[in-house]
N, C-alpha and C positions, 0 to 999 in steps of 0.2 A: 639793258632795258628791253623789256618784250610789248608787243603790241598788238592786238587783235583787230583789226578792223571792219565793221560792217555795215555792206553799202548797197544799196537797193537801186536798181538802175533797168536800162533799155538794153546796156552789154553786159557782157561781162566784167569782171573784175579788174583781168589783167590787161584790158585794150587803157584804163586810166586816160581817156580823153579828157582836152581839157576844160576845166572845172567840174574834176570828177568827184571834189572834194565836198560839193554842194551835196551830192548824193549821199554823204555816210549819217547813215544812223545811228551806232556807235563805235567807241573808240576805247578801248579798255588796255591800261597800261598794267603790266608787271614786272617786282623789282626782279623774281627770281624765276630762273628755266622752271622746276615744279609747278608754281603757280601757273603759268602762264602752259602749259603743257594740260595741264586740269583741265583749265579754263577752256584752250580748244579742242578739247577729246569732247567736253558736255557741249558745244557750242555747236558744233561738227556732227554729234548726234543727233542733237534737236532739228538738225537740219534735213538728216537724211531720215527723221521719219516723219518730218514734214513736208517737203519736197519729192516729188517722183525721179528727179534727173540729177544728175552732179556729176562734175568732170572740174579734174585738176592738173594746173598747168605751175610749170617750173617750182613746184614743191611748198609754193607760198601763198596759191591765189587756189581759191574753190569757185564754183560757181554752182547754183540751186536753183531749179524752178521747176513748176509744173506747166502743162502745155495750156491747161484755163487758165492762166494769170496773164490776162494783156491789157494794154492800154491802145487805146486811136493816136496814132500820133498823124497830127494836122500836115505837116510837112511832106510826109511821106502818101498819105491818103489812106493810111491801113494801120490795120493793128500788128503792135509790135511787140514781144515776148518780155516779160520781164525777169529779171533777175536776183539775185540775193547774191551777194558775192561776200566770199571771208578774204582777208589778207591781212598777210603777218611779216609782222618786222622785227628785224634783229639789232638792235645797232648795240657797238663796243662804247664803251664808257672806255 
């Protein structure tokens, strides 16, 4: 099984703090490597001609954004950058 996942957040992808789960948008399963290979070639473009930024860690996790996309966060007293993050999972059957 292959997995796509996309998560809309304050970090990045691969920090996965917890209940980083509340953040994903979507979640796209495939039975076979092809599919799921397609799937994030278009997924991964669409990204990067919508996003000005991307950087990719340990071969699984992207991250997207542009430097106008922020939110206030009340905690902090400032605006904080947002993100678009992909991550892909591999598990053996």
């Amino acid at each position: 099984m292959y997995t796509i996942i996309y998560m809309k957040a304050d970090y990045e992808p691969w920090w996965k703090f917890e209940g980083w789960e509340a953040f994903i948008q979507t979640n796209e399963t495939f039975e076979t490597e092809e599919q799921f290979e397609a799937a994030l070639q278009r997924k991964l473009q669409h990204f990067r001609i919508t996003y000005d930024n991307e950087v990719t860690k340990e071969g699984g996790f992207w991250a997207f954004w542009s430097e106008d996309e922020s939110v206030f966060c009340e905690a902090c007293d400032d605006d904080v950058q947002i993100y678009h993050g992909i991550i892909v999972l591999k598990s053996e059957e």
